[in-house]
N, C-alpha and C positions, 0 to 999 in steps of 0.2 A: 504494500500500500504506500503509494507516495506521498508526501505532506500535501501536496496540492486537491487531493482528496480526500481529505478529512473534510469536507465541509460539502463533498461532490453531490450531486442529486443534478437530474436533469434540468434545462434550465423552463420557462415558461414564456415565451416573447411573440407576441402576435405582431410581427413583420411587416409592412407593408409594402408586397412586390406585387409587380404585375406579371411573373411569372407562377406556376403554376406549384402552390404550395399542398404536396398530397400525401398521407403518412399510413402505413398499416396501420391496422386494426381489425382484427379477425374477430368473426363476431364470436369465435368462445374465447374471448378475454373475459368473458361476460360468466362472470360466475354463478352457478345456478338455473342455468338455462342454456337451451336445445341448440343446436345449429341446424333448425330447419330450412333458415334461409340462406342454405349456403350459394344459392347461386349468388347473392347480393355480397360477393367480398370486393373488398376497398383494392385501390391501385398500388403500386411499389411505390414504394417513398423515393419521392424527387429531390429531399434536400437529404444533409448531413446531419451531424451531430453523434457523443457516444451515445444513445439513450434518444428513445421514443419522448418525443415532448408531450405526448397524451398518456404517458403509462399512469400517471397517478390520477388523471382523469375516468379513465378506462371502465374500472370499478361503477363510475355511475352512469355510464354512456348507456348499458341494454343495448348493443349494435344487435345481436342476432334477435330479440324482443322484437323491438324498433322495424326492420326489416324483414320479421314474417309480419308483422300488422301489415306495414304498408303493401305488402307481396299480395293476402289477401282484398286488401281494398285495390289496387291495379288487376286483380283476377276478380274484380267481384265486377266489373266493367264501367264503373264511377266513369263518366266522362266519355263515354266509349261515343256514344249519341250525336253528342255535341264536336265529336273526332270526325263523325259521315257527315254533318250537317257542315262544316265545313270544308274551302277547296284548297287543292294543292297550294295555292299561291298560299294562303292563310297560312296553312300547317307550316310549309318553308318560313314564313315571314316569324310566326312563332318560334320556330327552332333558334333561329338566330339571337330572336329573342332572350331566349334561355341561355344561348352559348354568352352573349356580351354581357347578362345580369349574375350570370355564375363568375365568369373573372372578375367583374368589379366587388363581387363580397371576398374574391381570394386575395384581389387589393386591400382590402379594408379589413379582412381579420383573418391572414396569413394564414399561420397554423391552428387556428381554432378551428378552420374549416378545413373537412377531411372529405374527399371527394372517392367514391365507390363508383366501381363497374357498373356500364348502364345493364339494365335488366328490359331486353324488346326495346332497343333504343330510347332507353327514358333515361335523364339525368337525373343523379341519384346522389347526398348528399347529406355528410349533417356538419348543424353550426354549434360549436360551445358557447354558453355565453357565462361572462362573468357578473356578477354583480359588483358593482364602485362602493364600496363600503369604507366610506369616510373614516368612521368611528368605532368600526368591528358591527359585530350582528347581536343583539340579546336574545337568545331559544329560551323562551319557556316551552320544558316537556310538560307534559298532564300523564300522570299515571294512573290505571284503578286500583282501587286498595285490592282488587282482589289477584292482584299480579305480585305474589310473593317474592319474588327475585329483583324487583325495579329497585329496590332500595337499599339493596347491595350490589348492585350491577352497575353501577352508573351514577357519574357527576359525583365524585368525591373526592374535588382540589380548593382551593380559596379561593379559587373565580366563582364558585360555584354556591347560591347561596339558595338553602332549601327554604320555600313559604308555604301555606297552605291554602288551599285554593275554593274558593266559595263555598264550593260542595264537599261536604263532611265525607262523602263515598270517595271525592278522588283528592292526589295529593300531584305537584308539582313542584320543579327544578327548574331555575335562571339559570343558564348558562350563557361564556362570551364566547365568541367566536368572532378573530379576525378575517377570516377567508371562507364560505361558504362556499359547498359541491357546487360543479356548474350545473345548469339549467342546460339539457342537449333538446337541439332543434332537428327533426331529422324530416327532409321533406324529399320528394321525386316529384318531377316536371309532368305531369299529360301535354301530350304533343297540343290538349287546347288551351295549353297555359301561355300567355297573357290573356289571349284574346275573351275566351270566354270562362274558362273554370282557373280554380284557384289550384296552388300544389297539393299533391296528397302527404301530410304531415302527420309528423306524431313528436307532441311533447313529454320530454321526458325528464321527470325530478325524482330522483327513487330516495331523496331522504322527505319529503313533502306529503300531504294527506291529497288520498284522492280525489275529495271534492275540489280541492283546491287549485291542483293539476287538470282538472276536469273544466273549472272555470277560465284556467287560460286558453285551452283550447276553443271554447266560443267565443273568447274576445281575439282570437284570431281570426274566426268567423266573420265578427261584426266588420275589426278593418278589412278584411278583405272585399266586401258590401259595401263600403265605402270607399273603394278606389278599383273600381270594376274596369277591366280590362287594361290594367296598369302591373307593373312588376311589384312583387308585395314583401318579398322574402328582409329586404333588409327593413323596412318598417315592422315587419315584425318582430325579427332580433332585437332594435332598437327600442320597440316598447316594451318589450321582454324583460331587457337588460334594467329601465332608468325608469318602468310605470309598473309592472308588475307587484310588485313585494307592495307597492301603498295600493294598488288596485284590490290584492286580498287581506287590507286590513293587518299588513306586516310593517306598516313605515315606521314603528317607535318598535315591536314586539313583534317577533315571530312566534307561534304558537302552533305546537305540534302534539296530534294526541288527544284523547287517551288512544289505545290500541282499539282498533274496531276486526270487523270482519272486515272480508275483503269487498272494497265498496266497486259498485256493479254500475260505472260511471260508463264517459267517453272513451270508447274504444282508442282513441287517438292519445286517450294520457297516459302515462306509464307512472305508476306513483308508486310511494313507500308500502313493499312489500312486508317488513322485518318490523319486527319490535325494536319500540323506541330503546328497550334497552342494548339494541344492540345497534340501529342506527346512530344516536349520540355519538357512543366512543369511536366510532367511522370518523365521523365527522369531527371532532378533536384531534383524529390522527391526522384526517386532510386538511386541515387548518395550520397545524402544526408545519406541517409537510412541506407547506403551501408557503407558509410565513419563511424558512430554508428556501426555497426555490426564489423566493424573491428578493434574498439576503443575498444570492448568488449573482443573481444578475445586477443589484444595482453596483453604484461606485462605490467606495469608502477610499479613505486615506489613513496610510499606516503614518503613526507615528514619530516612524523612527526615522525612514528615510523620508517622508513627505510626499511619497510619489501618491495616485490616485489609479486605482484599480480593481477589478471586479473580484465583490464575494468569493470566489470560485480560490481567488490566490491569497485568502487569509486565513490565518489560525484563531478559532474565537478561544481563548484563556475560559478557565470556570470561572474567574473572577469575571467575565464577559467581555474584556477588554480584547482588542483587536490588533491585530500585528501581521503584517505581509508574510510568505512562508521564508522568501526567501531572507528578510532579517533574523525571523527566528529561528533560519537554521546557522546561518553566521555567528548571532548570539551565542548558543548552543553548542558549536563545534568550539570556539574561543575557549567557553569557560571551561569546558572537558580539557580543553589542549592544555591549558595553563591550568587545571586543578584544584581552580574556584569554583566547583561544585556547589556551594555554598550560596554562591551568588544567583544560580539558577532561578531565580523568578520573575514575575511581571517585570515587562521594561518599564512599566509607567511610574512615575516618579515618587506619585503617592498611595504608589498598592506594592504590596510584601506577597501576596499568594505564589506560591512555590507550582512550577511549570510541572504536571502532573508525568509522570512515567510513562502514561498510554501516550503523550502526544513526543515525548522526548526519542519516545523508540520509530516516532517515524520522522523526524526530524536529524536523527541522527544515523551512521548507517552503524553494521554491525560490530566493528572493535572499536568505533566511539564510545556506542551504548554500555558495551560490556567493562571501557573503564572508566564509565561515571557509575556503574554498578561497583565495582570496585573502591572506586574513592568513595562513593556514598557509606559501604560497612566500614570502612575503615575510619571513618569519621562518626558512626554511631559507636564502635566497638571503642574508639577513644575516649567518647564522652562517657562510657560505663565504668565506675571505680573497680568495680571488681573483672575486670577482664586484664588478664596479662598472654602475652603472645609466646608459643613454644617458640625456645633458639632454635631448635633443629629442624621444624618445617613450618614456621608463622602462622602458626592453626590460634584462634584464637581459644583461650581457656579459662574457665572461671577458678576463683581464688576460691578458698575456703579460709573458716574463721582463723584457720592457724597458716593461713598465708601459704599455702599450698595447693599445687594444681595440679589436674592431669589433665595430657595434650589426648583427645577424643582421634587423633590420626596416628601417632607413634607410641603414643602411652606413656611416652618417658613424664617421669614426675618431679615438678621442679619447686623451687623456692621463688614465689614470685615476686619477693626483694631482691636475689643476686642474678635469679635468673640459672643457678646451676643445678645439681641434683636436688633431693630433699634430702634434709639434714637433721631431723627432727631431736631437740634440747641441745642444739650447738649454734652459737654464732654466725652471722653470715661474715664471710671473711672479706675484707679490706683489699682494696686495688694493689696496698703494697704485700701484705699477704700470700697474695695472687701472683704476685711476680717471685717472691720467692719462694713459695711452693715449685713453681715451673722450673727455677734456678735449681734450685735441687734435684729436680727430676731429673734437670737435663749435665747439669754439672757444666754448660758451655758457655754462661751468660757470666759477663766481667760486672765487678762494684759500677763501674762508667756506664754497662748498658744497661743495668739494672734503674742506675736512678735516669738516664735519657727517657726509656722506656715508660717510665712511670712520669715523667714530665707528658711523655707523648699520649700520653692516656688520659691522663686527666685536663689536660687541653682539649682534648677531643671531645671528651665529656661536657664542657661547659657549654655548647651549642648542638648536640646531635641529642638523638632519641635512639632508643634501639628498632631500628626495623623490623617492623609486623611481618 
């Protein structure tokens, strides 16, 4: 893993080219559901990047959903009529139609719109849309009391603040949310589209209550009755995107809930299938997810050097402070090289948080890491009064009350005052001791190099440690 992905996630950028922005998506990404519609699969992705810009979307698209509705509404013969009553010139003048209103929404919202294989030559198509969420979203969920798990299953952070809700039968949860799932638009052209019929469409919000999904879909209706034989698709993203949420009574509170049966609405909406207990924490992970993906793409500027550059190339610290990779691995390598280990933490001038081990070990490479792991025991084993080091292989070892230790790797047992064997009810013997013991052992040492030696020893002594 390289430092420049620690923070990696796909990015999310609605582009504005007049080239032809089109990405996989097969409709069993779609968890839970059929690939009936397999003839309806999407194009080969036209642009780059590592990573599908819709994967975290994916989840709430329903492509194969989505696309056996509309399959049966194009086989149920919707439009077929108004297709004969019409002549060649019309249908031609239509098609065109379609081909110049479909690139100007792939001008206007890039990768949001993902363009599928026609099916009988119909243009085929869906749009994400985002909601502009100034100030985050407020969810109130509604529970019934008779759902024993909702109140240990869900919304248990300090964002999160539990009230009780008019009715003595049910209970509800506030919850924030910065980034809400998208709302997917997924529509096919009838060859009588502009002239006489509108797209065949299907909305889909699968964290949303059916009635409610139910209700955009006729206010799709209406605009489209009101701009008869005109191109509709982006008026209706647009009132999707910036009228919808105050249209059903969401502009201050979103309100989701309790659980019902499965409501027997418009065929065209696709709504929350799942319990609220399990949709919420969906939707905190996508928000969460979401709030990452947006950290990546915007600018910031590191600190250290001042340069300004995208999410993608910085290390967020747990004290949450932010630093480019590439200073934090120069910081990094320095202090390992020079053996200030010590120094390891936030650059910032008024934070002390120490730079945690998971991000050092990818910041540094592998015989950096292993001697800042090094100097790190050797600086904890220092600060312990009872650890002293075997001379013969630097193992460290603890002391006991009568100043005695055994080395856990050679077993030799030493006096952790001289450092020689154990001696137990005998003095530890003196530097000059020590030299005349050896004097005698060896019979070769002069009065002259006896006392040099003992100069040279205790010189030595006044600035060294014994090595661990």
């Amino acid at each position: 893993a390289q430092p420049s992905t620690e923070l990696s996630c796909a990015p999310m950028a609605a582009t504005a080219s007049t080239s032809t922005a089109v990405h996989v998506l097969e409709p069993n990404h779609e968890p839970g559901t059929g690939s009936s519609a397999e003839a309806w699969r999407p194009l080969s992705c036209a642009g780059g990047g590592e990573e599908n810009v819709l994967d975290l979307d994916s989840p709430w698209a329903a492509v194969a959903e989505a696309g056996s509705r509309l399959e049966e509404a194009t086989a149920a013969g919707a439009g077929l009529r108004a297709e004969e009553e019409a002549g060649q010139d019309e249908i031609r003048d239509n098609l065109q139609r379609q081909e110049d209103e479909l690139m100007a929404l792939e001008a206007i919202y890039g990768d949001d719109l993902v363009v599928f294989e026609s099916k009988a030559g119909l243009r085929y198509f869906q749009i994400y849309i985002r909601y502009d969420l100034q100030d985050g979203a407020e969810v109130c969920a509604k529970f019934s009391s008779d759902n024993e798990h909702a109140k240990d299953g869900c919304c248990r952070d300090d964002s999160r603040e539990q009230h009780q809700d008019d009715e003595p039968d049910d209970f509800s949860y506030s919850c924030s949310f910065e980034h809400l799932p998208p709302l997917v638009l997924t529509c096919v052209f009838p060859r009588s589209y502009p002239s006489k019929d509108p797209p065949h469409f299907v909305v889909t919000a699968k964290w949303m209550d059916g009635p409610n999904v139910s209700r955009l879909s006729e206010m799709l209706d209406i605009i489209w009755a009101e701009l008869p034989g005109q191109e509709v698709v982006y008026q209706w993203v647009e009132w999707i995107r910036s009228s919808s949420l105050p249209h059903l009574g969401f502009d201050r509170k979103i309100t989701l809930g309790p659980d019902s049966p499965t409501h027997k609405g418009d065929k065209r909406a696709i709504s929350r299938s799942l319990s609220l207990e399990s949709v919420i924490p969906s939707m905190f992970s996508y928000s969460s997810r979401k709030c990452h993906q947006v950290f990546l793409e915007d600018l910031h500027m590191c600190m250290i050097c001042l340069n300004q550059t995208k999410g993608s190339n910085f290390i967020r610290l747990p004290c949450e402070h932010l630093f480019c990779v590439k200073c934090m691995e120069t910081l990094c390598k320095m202090h390992v090289k020079e053996g200030t280990s010590f120094q390891l933490i936030c650059p910032d001038t008024k934070c002390t948080a120490s730079i945690p081990p998971y991000l050092l070990k990818r910041l540094l490479d592998e015989e950096e890491f292993e001697r800042w792991d090094r100097l790190t025991l050797e600086k904890a084993l220092d600060s312990m009064s009872d650890v002293v080091h075997c001379p013969r292989c630097a193992i460290g070892c603890l002391e006991d009350e009568d100043n005695n230790a055994q080395c856990p790797k050679c077993c030799f047992v030493l006096c952790s005052l001289c450092k020689d064997s154990r001696h137990p009810g005998k003095q530890c013997l003196t530097l000059e001791e020590k030299i005349r013991q050896r004097q005698q052992a060896t019979g070769k040492m002069s009065a002259r190099e006896m006392v040099e030696e003992l100069m040279s020893i205790k010189e030595l002594y006044n600035d060294a440690r014994s090595c661990p």
